[in-house]
N, C-alpha and C positions, 0 to 999 in steps of 0.2 A: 672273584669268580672261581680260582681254583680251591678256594675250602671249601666251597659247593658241591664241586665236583667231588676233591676228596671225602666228603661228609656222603654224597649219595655212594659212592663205594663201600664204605665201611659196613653203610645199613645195608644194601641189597646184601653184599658179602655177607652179614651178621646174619640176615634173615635168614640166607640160605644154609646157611653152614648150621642153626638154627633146626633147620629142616630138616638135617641129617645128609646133604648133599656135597658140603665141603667146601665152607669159604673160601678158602684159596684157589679153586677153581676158576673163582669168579672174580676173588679179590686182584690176583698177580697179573694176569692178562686183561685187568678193567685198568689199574695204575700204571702198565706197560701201554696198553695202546691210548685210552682217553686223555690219560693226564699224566703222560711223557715221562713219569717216573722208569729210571733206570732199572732193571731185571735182579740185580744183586739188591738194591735199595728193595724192590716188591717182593721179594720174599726174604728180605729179613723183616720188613713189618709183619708180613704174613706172622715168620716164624713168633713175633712179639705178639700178634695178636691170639697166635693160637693158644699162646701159654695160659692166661686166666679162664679161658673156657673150658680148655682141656683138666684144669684143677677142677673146674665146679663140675661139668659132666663126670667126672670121678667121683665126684664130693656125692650127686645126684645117683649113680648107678650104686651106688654101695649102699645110700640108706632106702633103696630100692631092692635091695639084697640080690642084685646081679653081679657085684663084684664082692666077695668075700676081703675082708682087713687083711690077711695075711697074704694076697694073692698081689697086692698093689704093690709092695716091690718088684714082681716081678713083671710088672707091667712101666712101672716111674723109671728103673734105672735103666734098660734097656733103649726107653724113649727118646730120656735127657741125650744119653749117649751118643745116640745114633743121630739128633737133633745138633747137637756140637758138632760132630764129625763131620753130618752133614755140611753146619754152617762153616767150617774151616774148610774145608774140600770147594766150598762153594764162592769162599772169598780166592780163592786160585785162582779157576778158572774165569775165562772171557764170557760175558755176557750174551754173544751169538750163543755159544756152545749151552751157558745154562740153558736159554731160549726153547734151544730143538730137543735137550734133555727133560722139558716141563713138559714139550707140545707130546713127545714119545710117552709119559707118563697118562697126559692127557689120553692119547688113544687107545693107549691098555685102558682106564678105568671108562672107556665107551663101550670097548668089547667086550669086557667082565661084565659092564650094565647090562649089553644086551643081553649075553648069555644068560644072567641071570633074571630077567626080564623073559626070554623063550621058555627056558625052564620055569617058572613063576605059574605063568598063561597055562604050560600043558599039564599042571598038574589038578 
């Protein structure tokens, strides 16, 4: 039963992140609460899953000519970076703390939505 559950996570996740909305939104807080995966464990899958998309949505914006060849380092090394840093900083801390640091990240990108959602509408 739980590669079921796992299996419906991955897809809704994929579809959405998909969407342009951001798997891990959906993915870290569906493996934390439905299927009792620990918080460190749901976002280092997260971090693994986003690696192969995040190469092909590159791969796809460049021979769409939105991202220029020379400009991808300055977009690759910066990421990886900050993606390490992240993951070592995140294997430290206590998994409450990751927790409330997701759900804080969570409500800035509601409030950026909306903002950007008002502004959208009034123009």
């Amino acid at each position: 039963m739980s590669f079921i559950i796992f299996l419906f996570i991955g897809f809704v996740s994929g579809l959405l992140g998909g969407m342009g909305m951001g798997g891990g939104t959906i993915m870290i807080p569906a493996l934390t609460i439905f299927a009792g995966v620990e918080q460190h464990i749901a976002q280092a899958a997260n971090l693994i899953a986003f690696l192969p998309m995040a190469a092909v949505s590159l791969s796809v914006h460049k021979k769409g000519g939105l991202v220029r060849g020379g400009e991808l380092g300055f977009i690759i090394v910066p990421a990886l970076a900050a993606s390490v840093l992240g993951g070592v900083a995140a294997s430290f801390l206590p998994g409450e703390i990751l927790k409330k640091f997701f759900g804080v990240f969570l409500i800035i990108l509601a409030v950026k939505g909306l903002f950007t959602l008002k502004f959208s509408l009034s123009k």
